[in-house]
NUDOLUM-346102 format. One record per atom (N, C-alpha, C, O, CB): residue number from 0; atom name; y, z, x. Coordinates in Angstrom, 3 decimals, m for minus. Atoms other than C-alpha are relative to their C-alpha. Last residue first. Glycine has a CB too. Layout:
N
+-----+-------+----------+----------+----------+
: num : atomo :       c2 :       c3 :       c1 :
+-----+-------+----------+----------+----------+
: NUM :    CA :        Y :        Z :        X :
...
+-----+-------+----------+----------+----------+
This chain:
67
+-----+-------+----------+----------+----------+
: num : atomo :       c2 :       c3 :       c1 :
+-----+-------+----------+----------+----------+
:  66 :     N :   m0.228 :    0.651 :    1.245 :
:  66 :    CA :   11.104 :  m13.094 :   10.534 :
:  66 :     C :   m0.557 :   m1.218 :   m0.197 :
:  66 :     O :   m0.382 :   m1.812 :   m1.261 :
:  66 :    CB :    1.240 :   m0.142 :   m0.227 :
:  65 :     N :   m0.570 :   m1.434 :    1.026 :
:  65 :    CA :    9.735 :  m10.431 :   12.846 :
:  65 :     C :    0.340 :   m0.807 :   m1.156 :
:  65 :     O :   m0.082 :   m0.432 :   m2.250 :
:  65 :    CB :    1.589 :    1.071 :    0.595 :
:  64 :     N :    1.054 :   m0.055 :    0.709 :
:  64 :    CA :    7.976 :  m13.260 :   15.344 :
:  64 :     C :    0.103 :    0.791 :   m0.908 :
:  64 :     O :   m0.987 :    1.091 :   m1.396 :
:  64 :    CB :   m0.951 :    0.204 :    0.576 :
:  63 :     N :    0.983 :   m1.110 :    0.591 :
:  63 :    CA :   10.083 :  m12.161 :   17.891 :
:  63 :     C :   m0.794 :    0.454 :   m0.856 :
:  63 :     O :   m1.249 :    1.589 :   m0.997 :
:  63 :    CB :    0.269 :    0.603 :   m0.127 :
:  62 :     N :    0.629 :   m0.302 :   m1.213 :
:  62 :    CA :   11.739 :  m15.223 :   18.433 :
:  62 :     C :   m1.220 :    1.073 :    0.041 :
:  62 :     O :   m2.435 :    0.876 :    0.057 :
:  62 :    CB :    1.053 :    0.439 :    0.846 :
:  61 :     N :    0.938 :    1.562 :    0.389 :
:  61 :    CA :   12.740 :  m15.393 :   14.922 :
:  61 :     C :   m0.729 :    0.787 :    1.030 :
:  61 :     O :   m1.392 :    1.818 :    0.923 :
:  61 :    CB :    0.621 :   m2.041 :    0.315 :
:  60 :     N :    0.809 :   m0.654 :    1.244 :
:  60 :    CA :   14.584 :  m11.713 :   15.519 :
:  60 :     C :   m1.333 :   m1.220 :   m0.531 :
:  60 :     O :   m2.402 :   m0.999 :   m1.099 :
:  60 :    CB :    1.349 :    0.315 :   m1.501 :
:  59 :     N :    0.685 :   m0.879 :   m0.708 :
:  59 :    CA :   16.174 :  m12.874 :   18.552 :
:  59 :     C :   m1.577 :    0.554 :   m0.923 :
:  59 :     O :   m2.762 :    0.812 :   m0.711 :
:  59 :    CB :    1.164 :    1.218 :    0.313 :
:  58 :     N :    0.816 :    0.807 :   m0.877 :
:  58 :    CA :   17.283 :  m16.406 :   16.616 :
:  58 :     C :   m0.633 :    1.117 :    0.891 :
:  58 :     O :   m1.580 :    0.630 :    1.509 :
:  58 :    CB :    0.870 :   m1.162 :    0.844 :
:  57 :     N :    0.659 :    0.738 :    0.428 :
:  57 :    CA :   18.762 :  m14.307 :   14.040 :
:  57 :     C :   m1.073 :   m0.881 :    1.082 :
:  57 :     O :   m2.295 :   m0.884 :    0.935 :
:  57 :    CB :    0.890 :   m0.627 :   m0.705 :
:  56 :     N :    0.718 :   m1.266 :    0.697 :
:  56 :    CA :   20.459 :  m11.672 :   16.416 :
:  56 :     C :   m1.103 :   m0.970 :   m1.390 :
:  56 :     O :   m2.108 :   m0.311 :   m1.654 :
:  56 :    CB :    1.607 :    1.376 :   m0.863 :
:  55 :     N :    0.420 :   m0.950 :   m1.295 :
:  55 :    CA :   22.501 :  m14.555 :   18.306 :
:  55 :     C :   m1.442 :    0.710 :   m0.543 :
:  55 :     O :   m2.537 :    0.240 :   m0.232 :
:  55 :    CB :    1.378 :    1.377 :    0.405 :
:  54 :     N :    0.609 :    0.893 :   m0.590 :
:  54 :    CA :   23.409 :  m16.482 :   15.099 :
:  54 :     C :   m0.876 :    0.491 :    0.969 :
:  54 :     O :   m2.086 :    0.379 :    0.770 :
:  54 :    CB :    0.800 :   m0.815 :    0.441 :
:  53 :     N :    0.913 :    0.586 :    0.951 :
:  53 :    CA :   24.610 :  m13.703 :   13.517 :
:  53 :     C :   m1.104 :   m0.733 :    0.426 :
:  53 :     O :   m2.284 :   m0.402 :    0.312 :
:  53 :    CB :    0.629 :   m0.776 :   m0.783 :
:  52 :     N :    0.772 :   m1.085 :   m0.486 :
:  52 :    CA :   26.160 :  m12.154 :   17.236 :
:  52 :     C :   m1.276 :   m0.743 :   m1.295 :
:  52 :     O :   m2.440 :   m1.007 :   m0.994 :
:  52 :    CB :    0.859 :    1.962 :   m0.164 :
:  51 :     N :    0.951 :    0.213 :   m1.215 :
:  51 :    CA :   27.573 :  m15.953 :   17.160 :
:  51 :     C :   m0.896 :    0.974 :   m0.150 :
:  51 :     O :   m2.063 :    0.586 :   m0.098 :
:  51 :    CB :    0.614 :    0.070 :    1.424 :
:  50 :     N :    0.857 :    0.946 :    0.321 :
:  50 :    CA :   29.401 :  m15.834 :   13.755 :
:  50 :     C :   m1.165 :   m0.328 :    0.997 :
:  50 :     O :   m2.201 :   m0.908 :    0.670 :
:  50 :    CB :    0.755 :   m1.076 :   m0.244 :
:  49 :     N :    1.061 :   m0.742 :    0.976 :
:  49 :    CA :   30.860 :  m12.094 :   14.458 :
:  49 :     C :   m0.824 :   m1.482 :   m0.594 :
:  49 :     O :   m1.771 :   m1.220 :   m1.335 :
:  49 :    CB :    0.943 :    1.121 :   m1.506 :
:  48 :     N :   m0.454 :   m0.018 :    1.132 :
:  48 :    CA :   32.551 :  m12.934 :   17.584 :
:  48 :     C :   m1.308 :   m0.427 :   m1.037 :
:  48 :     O :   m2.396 :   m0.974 :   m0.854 :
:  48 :    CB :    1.258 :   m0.896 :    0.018 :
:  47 :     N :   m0.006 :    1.654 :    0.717 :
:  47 :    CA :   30.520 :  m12.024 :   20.260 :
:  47 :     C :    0.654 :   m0.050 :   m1.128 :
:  47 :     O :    0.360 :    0.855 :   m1.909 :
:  47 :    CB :   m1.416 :   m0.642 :   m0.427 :
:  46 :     N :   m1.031 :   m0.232 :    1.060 :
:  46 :    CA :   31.061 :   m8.617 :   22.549 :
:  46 :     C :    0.086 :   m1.639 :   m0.417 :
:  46 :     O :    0.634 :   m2.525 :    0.238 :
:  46 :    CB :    1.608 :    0.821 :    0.620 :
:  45 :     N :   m0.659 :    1.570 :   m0.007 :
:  45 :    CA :   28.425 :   m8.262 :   24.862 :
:  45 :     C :    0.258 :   m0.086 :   m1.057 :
:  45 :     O :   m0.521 :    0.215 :   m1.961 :
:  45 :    CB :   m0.734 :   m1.253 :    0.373 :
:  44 :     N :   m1.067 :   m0.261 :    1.234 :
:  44 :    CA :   27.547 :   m4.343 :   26.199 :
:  44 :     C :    0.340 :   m2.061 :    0.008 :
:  44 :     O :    0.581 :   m2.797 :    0.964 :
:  44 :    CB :    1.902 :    1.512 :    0.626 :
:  43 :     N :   m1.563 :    0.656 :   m0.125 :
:  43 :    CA :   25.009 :   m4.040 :   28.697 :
:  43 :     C :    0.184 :   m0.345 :   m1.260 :
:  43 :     O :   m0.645 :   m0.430 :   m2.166 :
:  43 :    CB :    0.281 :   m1.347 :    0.996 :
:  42 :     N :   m1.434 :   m0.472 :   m0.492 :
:  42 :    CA :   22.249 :   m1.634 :   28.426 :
:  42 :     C :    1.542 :   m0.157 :    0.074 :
:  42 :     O :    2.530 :    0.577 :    0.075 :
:  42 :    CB :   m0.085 :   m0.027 :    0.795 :
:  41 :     N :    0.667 :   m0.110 :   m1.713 :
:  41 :    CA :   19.221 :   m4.052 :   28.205 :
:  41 :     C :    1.214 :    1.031 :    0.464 :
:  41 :     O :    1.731 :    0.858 :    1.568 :
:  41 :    CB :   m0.035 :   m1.889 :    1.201 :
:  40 :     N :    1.119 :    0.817 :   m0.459 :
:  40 :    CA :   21.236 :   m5.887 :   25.788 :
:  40 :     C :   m0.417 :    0.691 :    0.923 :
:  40 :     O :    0.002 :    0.456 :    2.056 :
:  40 :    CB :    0.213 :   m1.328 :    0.410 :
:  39 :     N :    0.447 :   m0.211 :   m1.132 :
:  39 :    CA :   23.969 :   m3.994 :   23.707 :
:  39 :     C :   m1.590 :   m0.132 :    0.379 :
:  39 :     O :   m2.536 :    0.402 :   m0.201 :
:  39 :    CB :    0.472 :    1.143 :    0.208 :
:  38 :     N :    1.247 :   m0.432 :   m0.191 :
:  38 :    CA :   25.561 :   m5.486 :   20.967 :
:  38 :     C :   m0.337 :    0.302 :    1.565 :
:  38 :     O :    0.124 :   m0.322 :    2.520 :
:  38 :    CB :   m0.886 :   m1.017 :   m0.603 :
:  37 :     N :    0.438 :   m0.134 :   m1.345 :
:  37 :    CA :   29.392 :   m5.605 :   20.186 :
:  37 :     C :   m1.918 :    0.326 :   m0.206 :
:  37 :     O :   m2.377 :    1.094 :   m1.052 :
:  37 :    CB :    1.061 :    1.457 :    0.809 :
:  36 :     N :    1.088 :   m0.751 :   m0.079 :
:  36 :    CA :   30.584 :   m7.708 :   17.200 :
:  36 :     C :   m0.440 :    0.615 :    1.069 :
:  36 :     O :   m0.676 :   m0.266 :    1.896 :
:  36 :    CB :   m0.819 :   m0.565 :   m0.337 :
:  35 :     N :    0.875 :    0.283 :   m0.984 :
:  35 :    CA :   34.029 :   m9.426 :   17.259 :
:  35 :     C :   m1.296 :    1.534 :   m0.380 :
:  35 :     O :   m1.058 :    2.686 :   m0.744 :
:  35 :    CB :    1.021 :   m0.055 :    1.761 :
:  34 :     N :    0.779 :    1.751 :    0.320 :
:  34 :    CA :   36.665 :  m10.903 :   14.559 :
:  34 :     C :   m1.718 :    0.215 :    0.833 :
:  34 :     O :   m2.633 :   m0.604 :    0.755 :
:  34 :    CB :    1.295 :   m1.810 :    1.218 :
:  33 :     N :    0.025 :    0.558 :    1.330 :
:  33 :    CA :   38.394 :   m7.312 :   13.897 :
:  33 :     C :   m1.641 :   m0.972 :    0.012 :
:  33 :     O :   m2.741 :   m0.894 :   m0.536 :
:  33 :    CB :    1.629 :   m1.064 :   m0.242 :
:  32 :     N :   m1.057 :    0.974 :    1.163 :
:  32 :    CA :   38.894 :   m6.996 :   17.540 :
:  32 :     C :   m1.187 :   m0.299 :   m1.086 :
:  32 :     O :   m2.300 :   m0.804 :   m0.933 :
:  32 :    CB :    0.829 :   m1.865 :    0.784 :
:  31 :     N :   m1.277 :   m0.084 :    0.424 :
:  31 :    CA :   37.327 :   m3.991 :   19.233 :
:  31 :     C :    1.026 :   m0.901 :   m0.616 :
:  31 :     O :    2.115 :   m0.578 :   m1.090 :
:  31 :    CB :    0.424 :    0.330 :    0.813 :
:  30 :     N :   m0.756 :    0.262 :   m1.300 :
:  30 :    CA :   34.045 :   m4.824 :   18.949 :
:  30 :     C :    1.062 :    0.542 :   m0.481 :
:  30 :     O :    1.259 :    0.827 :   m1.662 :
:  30 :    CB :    0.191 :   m1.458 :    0.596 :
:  29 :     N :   m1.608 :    1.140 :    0.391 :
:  29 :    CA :   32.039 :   m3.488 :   15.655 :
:  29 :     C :    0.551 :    0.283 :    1.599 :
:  29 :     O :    0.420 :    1.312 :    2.262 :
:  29 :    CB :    1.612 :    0.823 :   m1.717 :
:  28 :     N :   m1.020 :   m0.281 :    0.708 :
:  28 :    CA :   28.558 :   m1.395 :   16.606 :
:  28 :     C :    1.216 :   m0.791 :    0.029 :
:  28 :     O :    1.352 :   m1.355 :    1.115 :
:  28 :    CB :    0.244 :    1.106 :    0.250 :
:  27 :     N :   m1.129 :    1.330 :    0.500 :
:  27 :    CA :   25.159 :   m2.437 :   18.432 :
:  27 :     C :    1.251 :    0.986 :   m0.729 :
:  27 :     O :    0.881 :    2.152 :   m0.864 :
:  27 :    CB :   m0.888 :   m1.404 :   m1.509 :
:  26 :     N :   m0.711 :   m0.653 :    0.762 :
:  26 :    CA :   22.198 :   m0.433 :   20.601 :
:  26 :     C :    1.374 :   m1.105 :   m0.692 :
:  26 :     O :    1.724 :   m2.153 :   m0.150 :
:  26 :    CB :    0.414 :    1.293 :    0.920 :
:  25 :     N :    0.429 :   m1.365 :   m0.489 :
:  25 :    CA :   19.169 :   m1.098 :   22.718 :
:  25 :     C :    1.383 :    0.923 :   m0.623 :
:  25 :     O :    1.529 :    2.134 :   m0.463 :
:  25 :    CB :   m0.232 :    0.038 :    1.947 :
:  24 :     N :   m1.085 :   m0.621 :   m0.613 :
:  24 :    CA :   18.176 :   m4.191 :   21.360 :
:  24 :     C :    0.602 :    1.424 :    0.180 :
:  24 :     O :    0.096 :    2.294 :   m0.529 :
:  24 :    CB :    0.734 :   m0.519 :   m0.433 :
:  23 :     N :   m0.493 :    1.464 :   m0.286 :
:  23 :    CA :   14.852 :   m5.913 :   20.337 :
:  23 :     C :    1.553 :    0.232 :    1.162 :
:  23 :     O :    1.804 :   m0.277 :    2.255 :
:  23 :    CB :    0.470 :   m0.882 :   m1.858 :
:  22 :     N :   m0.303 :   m0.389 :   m1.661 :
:  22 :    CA :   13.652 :   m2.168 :   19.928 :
:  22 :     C :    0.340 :   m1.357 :    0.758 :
:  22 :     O :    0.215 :   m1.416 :    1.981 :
:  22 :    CB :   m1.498 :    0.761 :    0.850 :
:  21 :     N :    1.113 :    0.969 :   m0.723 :
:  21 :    CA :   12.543 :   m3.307 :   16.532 :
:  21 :     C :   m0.308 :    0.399 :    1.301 :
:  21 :     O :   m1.406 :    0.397 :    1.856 :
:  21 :    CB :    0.437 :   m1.481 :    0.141 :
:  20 :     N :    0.877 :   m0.844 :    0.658 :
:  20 :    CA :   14.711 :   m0.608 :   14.631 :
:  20 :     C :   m1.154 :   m0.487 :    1.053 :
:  20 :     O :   m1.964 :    0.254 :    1.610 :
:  20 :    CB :   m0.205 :   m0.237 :   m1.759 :
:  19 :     N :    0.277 :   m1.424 :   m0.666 :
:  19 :    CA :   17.428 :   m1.966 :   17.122 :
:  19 :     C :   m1.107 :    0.481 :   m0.483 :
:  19 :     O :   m1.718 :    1.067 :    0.411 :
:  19 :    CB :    1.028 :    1.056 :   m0.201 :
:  18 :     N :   m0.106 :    0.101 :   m0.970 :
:  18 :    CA :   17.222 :   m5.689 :   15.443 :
:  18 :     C :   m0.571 :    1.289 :    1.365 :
:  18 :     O :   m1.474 :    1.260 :    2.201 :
:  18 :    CB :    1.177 :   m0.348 :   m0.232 :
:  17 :     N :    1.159 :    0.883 :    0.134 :
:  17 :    CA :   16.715 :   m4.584 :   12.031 :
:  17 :     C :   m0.422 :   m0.097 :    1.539 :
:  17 :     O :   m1.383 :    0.550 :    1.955 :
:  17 :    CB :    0.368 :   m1.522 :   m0.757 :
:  16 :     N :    0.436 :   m1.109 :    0.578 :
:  16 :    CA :   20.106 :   m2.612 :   12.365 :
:  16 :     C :   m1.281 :   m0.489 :    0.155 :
:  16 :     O :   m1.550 :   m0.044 :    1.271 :
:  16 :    CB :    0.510 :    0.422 :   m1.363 :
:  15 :     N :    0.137 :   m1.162 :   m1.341 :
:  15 :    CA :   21.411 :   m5.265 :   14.251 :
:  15 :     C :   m0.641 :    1.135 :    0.068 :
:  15 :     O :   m0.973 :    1.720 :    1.098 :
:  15 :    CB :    1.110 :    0.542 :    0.381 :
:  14 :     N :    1.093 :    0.462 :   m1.297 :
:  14 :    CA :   20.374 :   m7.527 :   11.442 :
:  14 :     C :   m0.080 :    0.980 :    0.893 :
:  14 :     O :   m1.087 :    1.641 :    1.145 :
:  14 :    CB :    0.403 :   m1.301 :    0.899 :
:  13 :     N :    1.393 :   m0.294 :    0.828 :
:  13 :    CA :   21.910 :   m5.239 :    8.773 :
:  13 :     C :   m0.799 :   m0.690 :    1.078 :
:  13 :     O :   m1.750 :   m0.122 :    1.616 :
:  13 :    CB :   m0.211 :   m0.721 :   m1.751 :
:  12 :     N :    0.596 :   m1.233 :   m0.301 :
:  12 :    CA :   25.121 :   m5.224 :   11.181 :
:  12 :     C :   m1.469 :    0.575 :   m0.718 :
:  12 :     O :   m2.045 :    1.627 :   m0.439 :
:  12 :    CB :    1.073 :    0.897 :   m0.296 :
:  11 :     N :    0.032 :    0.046 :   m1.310 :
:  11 :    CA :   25.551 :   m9.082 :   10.996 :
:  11 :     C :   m0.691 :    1.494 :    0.420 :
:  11 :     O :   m1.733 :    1.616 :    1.064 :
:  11 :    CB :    1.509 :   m0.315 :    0.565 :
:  10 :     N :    1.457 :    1.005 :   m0.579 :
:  10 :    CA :   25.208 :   m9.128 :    7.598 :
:  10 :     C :   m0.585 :    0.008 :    1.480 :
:  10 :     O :   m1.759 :   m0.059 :    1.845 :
:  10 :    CB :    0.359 :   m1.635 :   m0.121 :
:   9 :     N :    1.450 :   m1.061 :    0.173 :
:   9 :    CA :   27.505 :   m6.275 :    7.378 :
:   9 :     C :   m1.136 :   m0.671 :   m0.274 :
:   9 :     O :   m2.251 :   m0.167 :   m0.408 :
:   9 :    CB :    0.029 :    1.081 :   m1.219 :
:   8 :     N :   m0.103 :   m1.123 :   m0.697 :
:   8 :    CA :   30.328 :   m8.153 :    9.385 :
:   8 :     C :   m1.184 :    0.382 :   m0.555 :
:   8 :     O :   m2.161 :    0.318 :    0.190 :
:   8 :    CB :    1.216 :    0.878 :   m0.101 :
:   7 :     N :    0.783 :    0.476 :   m1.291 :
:   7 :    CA :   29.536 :  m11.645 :    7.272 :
:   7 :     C :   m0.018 :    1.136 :    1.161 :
:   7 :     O :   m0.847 :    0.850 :    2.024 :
:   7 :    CB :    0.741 :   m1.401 :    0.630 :
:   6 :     N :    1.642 :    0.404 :    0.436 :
:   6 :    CA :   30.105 :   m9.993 :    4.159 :
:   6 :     C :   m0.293 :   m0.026 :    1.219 :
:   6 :     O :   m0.940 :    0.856 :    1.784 :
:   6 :    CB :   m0.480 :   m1.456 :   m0.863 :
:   5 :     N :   m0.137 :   m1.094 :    0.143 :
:   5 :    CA :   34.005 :   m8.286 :    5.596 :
:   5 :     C :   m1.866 :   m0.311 :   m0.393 :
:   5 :     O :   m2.674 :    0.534 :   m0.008 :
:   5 :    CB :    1.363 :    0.603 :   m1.033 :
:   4 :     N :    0.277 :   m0.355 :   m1.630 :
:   4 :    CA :   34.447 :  m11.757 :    7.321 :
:   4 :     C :   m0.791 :    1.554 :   m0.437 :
:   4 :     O :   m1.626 :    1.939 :    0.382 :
:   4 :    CB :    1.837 :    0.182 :    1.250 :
:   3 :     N :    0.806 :    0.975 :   m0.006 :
:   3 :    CA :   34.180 :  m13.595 :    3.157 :
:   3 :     C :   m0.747 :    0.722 :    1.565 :
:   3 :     O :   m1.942 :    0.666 :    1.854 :
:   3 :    CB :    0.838 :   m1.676 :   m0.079 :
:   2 :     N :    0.895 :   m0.288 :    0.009 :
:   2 :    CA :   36.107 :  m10.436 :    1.930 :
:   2 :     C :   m1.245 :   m0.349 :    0.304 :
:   2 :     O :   m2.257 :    0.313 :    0.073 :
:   2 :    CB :    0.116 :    0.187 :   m0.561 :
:   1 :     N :    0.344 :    0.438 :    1.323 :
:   1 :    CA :   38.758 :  m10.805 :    3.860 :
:   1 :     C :   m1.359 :    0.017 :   m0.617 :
:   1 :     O :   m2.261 :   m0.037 :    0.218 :
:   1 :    CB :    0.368 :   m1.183 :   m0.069 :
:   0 :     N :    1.172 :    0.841 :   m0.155 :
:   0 :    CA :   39.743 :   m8.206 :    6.492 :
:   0 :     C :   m0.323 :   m0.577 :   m1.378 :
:   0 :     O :   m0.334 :    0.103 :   m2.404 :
:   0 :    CB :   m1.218 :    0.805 :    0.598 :
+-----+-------+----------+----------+----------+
């Protein structure tokens, strides 16, 4: 992993982290490919590659008046 995906992975997981603390989501950890993030919504599991979950988890976190 380069180091540009290897930033954008623990950016992604500092939100999620943020995210869960909130109770926004109900749990997150790395997909099984490299490129993909898994978060879990309400239970269910959705596996986004790691520029979307960003995106995804930013706009939840707006939404929610947190950032």
């Amino acid at each position: 992993m380069n180091g540009t995906k290897a930033a954008l992975r623990d950016e992604v997981r500092q939100l999620a982290e943020e995210a869960f603390h909130h109770k926004l989501i109900s749990g997150y950890g790395d997909g099984a490919d490299s490129d993909e993030f898994q978060i879990l919504i309400e239970g269910k599991p959705r596996h986004l590659p790691l520029d979307q979950a960003r995106s995804f988890l930013n706009e939840l976190l707006l939404s929610s008046s947190i950032r």
